[in-house]
C-alpha positions in Angstrom: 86.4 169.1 110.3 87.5 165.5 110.7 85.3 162.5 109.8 86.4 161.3 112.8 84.9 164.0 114.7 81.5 163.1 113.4 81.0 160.9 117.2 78.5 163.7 118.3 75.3 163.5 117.1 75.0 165.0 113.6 72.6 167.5 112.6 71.4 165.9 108.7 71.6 161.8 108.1 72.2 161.5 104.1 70.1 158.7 102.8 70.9 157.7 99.3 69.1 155.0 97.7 70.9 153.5 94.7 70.4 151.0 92.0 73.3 150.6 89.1 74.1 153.6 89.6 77.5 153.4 90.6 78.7 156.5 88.8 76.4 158.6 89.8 76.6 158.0 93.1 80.4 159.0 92.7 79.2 162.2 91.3 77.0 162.6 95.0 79.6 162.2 96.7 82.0 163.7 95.5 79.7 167.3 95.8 78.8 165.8 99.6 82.5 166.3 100.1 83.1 170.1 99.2 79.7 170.9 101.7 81.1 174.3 104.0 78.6 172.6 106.6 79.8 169.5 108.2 77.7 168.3 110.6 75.9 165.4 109.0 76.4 161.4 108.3 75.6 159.5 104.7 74.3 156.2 104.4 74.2 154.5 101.0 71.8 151.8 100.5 72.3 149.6 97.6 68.9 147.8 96.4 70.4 144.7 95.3 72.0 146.3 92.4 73.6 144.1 90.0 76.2 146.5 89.6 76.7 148.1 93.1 78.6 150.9 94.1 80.5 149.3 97.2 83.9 150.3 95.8 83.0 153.6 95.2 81.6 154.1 99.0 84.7 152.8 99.9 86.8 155.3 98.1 85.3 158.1 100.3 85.7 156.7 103.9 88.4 159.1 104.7 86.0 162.3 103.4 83.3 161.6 104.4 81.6 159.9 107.6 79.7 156.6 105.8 78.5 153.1 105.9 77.0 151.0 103.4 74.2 149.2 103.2 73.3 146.3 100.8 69.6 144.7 101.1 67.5 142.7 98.4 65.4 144.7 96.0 62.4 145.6 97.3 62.5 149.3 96.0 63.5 152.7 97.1 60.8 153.3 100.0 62.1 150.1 101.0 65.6 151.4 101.2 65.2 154.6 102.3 63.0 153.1 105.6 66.6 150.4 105.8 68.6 154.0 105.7 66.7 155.9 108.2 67.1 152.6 110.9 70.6 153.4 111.0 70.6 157.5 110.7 71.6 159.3 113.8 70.7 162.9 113.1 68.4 165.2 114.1 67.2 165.0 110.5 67.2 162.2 107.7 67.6 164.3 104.4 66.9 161.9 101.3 68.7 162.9 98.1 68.4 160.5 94.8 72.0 158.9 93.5 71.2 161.0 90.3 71.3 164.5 92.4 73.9 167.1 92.7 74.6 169.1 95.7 76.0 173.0 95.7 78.5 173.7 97.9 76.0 175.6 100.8 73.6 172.8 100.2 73.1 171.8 104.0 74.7 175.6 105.1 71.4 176.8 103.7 68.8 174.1 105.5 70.8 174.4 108.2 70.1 178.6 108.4 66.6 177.9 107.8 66.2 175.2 110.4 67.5 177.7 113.1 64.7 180.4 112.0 62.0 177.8 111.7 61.0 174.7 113.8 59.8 172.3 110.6 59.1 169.0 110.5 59.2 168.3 106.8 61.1 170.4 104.3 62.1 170.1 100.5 64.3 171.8 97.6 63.9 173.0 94.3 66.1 171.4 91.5 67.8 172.9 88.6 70.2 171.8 85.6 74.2 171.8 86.1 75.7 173.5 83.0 77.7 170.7 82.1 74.1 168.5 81.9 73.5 167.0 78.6 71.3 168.6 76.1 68.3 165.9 77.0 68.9 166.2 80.6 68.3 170.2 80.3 65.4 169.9 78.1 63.8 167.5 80.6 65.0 169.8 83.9 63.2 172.5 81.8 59.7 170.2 81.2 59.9 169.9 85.1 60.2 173.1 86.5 59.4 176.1 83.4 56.4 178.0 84.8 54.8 177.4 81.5 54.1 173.4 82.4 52.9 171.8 85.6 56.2 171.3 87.0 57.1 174.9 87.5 53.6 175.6 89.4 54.7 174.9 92.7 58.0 176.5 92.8 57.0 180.2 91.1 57.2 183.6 92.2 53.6 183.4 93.9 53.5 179.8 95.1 52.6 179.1 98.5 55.4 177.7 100.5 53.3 176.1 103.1 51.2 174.2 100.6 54.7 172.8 99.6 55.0 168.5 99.7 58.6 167.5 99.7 59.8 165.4 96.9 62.1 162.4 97.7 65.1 163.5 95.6 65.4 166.4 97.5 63.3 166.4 101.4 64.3 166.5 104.5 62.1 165.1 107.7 63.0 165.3 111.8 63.3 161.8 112.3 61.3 161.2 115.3 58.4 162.5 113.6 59.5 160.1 110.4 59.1 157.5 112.8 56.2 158.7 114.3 54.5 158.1 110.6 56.6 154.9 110.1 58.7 156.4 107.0 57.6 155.8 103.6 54.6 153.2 102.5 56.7 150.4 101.2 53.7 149.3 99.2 54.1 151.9 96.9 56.6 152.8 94.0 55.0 155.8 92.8 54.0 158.9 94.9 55.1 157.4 98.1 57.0 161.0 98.7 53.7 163.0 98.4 51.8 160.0 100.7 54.5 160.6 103.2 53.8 164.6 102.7 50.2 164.4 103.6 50.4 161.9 106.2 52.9 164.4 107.9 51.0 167.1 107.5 47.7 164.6 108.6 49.4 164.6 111.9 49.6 168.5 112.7 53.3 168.8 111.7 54.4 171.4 108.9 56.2 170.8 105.8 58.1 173.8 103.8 59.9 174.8 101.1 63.1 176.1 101.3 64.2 177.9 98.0 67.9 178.1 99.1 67.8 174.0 99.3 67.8 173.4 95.7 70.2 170.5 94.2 71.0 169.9 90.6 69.0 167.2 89.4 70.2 164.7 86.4 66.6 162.7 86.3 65.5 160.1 83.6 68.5 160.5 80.6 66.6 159.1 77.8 62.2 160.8 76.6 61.0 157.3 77.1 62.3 156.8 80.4 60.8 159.9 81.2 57.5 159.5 79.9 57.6 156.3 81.6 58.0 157.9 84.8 55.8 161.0 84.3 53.1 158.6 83.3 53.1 157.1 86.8 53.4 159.8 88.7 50.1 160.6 86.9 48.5 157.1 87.9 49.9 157.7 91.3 48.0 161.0 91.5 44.6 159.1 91.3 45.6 156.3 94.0 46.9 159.6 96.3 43.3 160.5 96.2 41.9 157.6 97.0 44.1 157.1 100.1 44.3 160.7 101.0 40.2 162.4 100.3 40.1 165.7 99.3 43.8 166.5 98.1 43.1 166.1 94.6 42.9 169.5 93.1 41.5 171.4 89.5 45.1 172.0 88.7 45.7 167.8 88.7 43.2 167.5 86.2 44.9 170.3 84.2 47.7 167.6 82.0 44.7 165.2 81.4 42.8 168.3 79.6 46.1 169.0 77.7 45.6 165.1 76.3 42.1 165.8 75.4 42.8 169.1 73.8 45.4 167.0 71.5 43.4 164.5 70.7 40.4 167.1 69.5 43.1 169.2 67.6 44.7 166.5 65.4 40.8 165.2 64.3 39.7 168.6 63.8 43.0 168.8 61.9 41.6 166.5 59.0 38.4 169.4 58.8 40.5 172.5 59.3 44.8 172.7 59.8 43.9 175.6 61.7 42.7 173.1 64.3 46.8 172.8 65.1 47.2 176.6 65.4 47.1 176.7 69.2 49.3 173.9 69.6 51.8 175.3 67.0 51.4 178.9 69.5 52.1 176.7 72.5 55.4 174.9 71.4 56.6 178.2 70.3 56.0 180.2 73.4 57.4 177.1 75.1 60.6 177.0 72.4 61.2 180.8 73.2 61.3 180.3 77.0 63.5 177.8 76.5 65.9 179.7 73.9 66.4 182.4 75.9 66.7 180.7 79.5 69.9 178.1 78.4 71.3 180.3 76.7 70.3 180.5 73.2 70.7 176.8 72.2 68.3 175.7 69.4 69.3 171.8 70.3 67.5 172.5 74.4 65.1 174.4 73.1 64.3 172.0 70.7 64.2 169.2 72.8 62.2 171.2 75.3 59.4 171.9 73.0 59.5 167.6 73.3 60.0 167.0 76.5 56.9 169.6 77.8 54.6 167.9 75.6 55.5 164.7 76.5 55.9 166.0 80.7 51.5 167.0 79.8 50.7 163.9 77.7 52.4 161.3 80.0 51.2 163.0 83.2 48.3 163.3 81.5 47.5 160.0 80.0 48.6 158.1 82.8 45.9 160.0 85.0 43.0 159.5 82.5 44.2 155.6 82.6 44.0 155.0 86.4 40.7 157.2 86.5 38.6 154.9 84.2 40.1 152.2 85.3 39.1 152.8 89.0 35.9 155.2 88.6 34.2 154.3 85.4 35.4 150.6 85.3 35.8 150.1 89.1 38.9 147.8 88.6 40.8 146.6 91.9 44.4 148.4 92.3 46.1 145.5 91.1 44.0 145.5 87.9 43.7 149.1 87.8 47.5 150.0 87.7 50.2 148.7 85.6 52.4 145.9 86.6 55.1 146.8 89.2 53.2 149.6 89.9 52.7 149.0 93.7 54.2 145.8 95.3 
């Protein structure tokens, strides 16, 4: 098919919002072009990166159909709302700069989409072979059944109690409008707020396994326990803003920290104190081994990047908690700086 040919109205709008990530949206890209489905548009909206990606946009004008956009920083709800003003399909389908798309990627949605009217949908994420040792440890932290992140895509997980992540979701965009996008108050959780206020509205939101994307994520354990420890401060404002969605399983990291903490002061009665957590890291080390294959450096490094996936998550929940129930700080005391502007 022609990018020319892309006049009628498309089926998926690709939003990408990017910040100095120039070489990773190359990588997008270039994975958007080798889709066997064809009927979509991407829009690339630069948030007044300092080193933008407008030459590379450029480069793929005659692949694929796309504009660019450049706005001020104001974040990536921000610029994904900026994206969606311009989209023209049936559905705007978000996908982070540092995401990888297989080459049935929208074949697959687009399957799904003709079995099941859904206003909201999402994909699971796995690690490209050629990811880095670091990238695959923290891919593995994020989606092993044995830690939090692999809760809500295993085996018996409910599909319909699925809320779409923003690297990898998918929403009918008059009902994105009917909800007014994503809360550009928020840098944190803003995917899950948009979820539930979907899903506040009557409308359904749904996993579709066959929608899964290789995901890069943070590149560096204290970027990622950065992140992971917002998303746990994020789980507490969510509750505020949203009653009744925080769940036993949410407290679940912030027990993890507590059980740490006993264990290494215990540790100065008894060594056996560490014995669990020694059981734990090896169970998690053995997973690992066996499921990239067999390499002591990802397994390794996974053993790291779960505990620091529970402690972050963890730690970052216990902070917000405090500071909002025990304390009864206001937001912008109660959260760390940049946290929501």
């Amino acid at each position: 098919m022609s990018v020319h040919s892309a006049s009628k109205v498309p089926l998926f709008s690709i939003i990408i919002p990017v910040y100095n990530r120039p070489e990773e949206v190359d990588e997008l890209l270039a994975s958007l072009c080798q889709q066997s489905f064809r009927s979509f548009e991407v829009i690339v909206v630069e948030d007044g990166s300092e080193k933008d990606c407008r030459q590379v946009v450029q480069l793929y004008k005659e692949q694929l159909p796309i504009q660019y956009v450049y706005k001020q920083n104001s974040g990536p709800s921000a610029s994904r709302n900026r994206g969606a003003q311009d989209a023209r399909g049936q559905y705007v389908l978000f996908l982070d700069s540092d995401c990888l798309v297989p080459e049935h990627y929208l074949q697959n949605i687009a399957a799904f989409l003709q079995k099941q009217k859904v206003a909201c949908f999402g994909g699971p994420d796995t690690a490209h072979p050629a990811f880095t040792p670091i990238q695959k440890a923290i891919n593995y932290a994020m989606t092993s059944r044995l830690t939090t992140g692999g809760i809500r895509g295993g085996k018996n997980f409910n599909p319909n109690k699925f809320l779409p992540r923003s690297f990898n979701m998918g929403v009918r965009r008059e009902v994105f409008k009917e909800v007014q996008g994503f809360a550009e108050d928020m840098r944190f959780g803003e995917d899950i707020d948009l979820s539930l206020r979907i899903k506040a509205r009557g409308y359904r939101c749904l996993l579709i396994p066959e929608a899964w994307v290789y995901h890069k994520r943070r590149t560096k354990l204290w970027q990622f326990f950065k992140q992971i420890y917002n998303s746990g401060m994020a789980r507490v404002y969510l509750s505020e803003r949203h009653p009744g969605t925080l769940k036993l399983i949410h407290l679940l990291p912030s027990c993890f920290v507590l059980f740490v903490v006993a264990s290494l002061l215990l540790a100065f009665v008894s060594p056996l104190a560490l014995l669990p957590l020694f059981l734990w890291a090896l169970v998690i080390f053995i997973d690992a081994l066996i499921g990239y294959d067999y390499s002591l450096q990802v397994a390794l490094l996974s053993v790291v990047a779960a505990f620091l996936q529970l402690t972050a998550y963890g730690s970052g929940f216990l902070h917000a908690w405090i500071s909002r129930k025990l304390l009864r700080l206001p937001k912008r005391h109660a959260f760390v700086r940049r946290f929501y502007e």
